[in-house]
N, C-alpha and C positions, 0 to 999 in steps of 0.2 A: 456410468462409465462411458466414453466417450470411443470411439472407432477406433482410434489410433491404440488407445489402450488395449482395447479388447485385445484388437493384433499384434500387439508386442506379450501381452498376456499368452496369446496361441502360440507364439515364436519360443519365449521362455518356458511350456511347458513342452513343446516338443524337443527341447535342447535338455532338459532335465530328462524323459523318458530316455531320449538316446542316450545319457550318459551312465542312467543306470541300466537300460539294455545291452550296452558297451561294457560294461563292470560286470554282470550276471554272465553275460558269453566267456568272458577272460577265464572268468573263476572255472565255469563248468566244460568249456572248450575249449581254452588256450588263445595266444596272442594273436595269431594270424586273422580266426573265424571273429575277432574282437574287434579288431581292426576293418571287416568289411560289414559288420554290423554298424560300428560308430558311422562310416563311410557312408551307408546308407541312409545311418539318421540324418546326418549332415546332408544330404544333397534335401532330403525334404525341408529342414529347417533356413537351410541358405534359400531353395525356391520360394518359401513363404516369407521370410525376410526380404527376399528384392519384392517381393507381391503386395507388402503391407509397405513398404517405400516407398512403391512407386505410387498406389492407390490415392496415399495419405497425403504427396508431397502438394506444395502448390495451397494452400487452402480452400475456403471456403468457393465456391465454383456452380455454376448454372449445371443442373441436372443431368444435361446433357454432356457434358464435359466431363462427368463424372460417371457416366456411363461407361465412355468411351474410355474414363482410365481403367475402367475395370475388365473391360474387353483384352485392351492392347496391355494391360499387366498378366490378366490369366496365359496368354499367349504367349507373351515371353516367358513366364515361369513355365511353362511347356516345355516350348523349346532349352531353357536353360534345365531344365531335366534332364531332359535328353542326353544333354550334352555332357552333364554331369555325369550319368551312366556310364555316358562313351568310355569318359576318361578312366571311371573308376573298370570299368571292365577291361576298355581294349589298350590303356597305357599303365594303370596300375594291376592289372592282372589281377583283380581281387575277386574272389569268390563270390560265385553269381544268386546263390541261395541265400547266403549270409546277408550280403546284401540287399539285395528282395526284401529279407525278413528285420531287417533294421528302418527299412523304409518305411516298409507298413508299419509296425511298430507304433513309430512317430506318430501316425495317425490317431493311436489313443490318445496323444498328448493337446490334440485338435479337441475331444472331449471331455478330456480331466478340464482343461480352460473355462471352460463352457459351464461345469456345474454349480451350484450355487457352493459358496465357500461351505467350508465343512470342518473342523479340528485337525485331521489329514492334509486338507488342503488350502489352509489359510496363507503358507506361505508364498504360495502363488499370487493371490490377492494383491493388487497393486492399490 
């Protein structure tokens, strides 16, 4: 499986955990704490999305250059965190746990990617 896969592979399963961490909150907390859980998956899925863009874009490339995309993409998806926070905190007023806890979340879907396919997890499998 080739780089770009793999990171659309980690993209696709953090967008699937968030959306069933998004569905499990609804069901058992209502709309509001749903909404800054999905919010929260979404800002990690969007940072790793521009991260696997930018890394991939351009092809094949002298090591050094490849380096340096992965410097100058971790960096941006930083700051584009950040920022993403801001907004869901200080313009959409969204609930600052829920959120938190939709982000971390995502993180196990960086894992599920990662393990060798499985009956559970074949549809991941690209």
């Amino acid at each position: 499986m080739t780089g770009i896969a793999t990171a659309y592979k980690i993209v696709l399963a953090q967008l699937m955990v968030t959306l069933v961490a998004g569905i499990m909150a609804w069901v058992a907390l209502g709309h509001a704490i749903a909404v800054a859980v999905v919010a929260g998956g979404l800002i990690n899925v969007i940072a790793n999305l521009y991260f696997a863009l930018h890394v991939f874009r351009g092809g094949v490339r002298p090591a050094d250059a490849v380096m340096r995309s992965f410097y100058v993409a971790e960096a941006a998806k930083l700051l584009l965190t950040a920022g993403l926070f801001a907004l869901a905190l200080v313009v959409l007023k969204l609930a600052a746990v829920p959120l938190l806890t939709g982000f971390v979340v995502t993180l196990a879907g960086y894992w599920l990617a990662l393990l060798p396919a499985g009956p559970v997890l074949r549809w991941i499998r690209t």
